[in-house]
C-alpha positions in Angstrom: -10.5 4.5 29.5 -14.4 3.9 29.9 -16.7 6.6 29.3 -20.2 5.9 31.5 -21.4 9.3 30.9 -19.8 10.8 34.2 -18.4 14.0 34.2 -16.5 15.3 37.3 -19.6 16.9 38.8 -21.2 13.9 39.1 -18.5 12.0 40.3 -17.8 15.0 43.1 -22.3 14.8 43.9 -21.4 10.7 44.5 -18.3 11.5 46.3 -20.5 13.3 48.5 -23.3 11.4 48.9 -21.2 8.2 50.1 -19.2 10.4 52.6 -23.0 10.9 53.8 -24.3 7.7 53.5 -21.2 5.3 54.3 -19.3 8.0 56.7 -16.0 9.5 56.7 -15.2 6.8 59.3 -15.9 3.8 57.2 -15.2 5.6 53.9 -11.4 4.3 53.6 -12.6 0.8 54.0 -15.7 0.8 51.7 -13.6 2.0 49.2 -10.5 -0.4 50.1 -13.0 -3.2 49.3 -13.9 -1.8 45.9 -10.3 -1.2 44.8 -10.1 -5.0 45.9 -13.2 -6.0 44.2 -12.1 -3.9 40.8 -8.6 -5.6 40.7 -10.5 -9.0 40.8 -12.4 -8.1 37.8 -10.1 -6.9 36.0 -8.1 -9.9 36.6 -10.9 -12.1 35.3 -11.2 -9.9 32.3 -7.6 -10.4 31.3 -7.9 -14.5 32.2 -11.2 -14.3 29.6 -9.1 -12.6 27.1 -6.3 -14.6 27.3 -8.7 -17.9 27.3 -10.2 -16.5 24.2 -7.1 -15.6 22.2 -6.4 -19.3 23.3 -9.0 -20.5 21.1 -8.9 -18.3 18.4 -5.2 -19.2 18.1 -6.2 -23.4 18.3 -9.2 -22.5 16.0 -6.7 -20.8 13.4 -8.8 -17.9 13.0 -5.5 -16.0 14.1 -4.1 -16.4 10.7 -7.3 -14.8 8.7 -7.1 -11.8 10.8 -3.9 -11.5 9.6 -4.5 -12.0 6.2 -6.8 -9.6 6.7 -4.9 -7.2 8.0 -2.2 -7.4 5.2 -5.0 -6.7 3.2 -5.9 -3.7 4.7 -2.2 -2.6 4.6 -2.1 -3.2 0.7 -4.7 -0.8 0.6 -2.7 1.6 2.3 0.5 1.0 0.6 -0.6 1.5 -2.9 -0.9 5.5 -2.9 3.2 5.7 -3.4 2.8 2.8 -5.9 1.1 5.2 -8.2 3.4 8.2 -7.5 6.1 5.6 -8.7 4.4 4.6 -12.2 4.1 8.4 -13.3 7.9 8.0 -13.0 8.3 5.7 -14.9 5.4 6.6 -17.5 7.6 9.3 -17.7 10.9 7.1 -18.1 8.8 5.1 -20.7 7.9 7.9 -23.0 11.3 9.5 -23.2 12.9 6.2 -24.1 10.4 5.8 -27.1 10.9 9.4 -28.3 14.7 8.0 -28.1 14.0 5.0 -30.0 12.1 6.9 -32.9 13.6 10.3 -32.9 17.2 9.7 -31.0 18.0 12.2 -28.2 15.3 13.6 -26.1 16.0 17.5 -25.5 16.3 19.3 -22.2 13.2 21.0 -20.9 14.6 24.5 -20.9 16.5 23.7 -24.4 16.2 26.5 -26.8 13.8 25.7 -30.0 14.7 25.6 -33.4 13.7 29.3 -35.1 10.6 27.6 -37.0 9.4 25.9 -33.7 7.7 29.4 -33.1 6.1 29.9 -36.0 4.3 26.3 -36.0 3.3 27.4 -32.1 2.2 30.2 -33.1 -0.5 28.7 -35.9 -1.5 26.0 -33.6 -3.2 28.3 -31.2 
């Protein structure tokens, strides 16, 4: 949850300094105290937090941030937008070849036998 540059060796070396310093008979309630101590901060963090959501709330500001978190989202949204409009480019150009020309033929359709020979001279 926080990250106060301690790694587990240097939470063990201060483990072992305050069973040192404080004693293995005071130990349990030195750290019985600072369970109590952390709980009470904590507590006051989460009455802060909640005093200051408070007042963003009166102060409306609530409603930008979610303006501009729809914002955001749009941003996100529109990659299958554009996956949809080669669809229907696609939809688009075969109902103009049906307008001008009349039936639009099948992909693997066999060509007319002078189809080849205009291929052929185009390459």
């Amino acid at each position: 949850m926080f990250d106060f540059g301690f790694g587990y060796s240097e939470m063990f070396v201060v483990a072992v300094v305050a069973v040192i310093v404080i004693g293995p008979k005071d130990l349990p309630r030195v750290l019985r105290a600072f369970g109590k101590t952390l709980a009470k901060m904590r507590g006051m963090a989460r009455e802060f937090q909640g005093h200051l959501d408070g007042a963003l709330k009166d102060s409306g500001f609530d409603e930008v941030k979610k303006e501009i978190d729809n914002i955001r989202n749009v941003g996100n949204v529109a990659e299958p937008t554009k996956k949809l409009s080669a669809v229907d480019d696609k939809k688009k150009l075969e109902d103009d070849f049906r307008k001008y020309f009349g039936v639009v033929p099948e992909p693997d359709a066999p060509r007319a036998a002078g189809s080849e020979k205009l291929d052929s001279t185009a390459t």
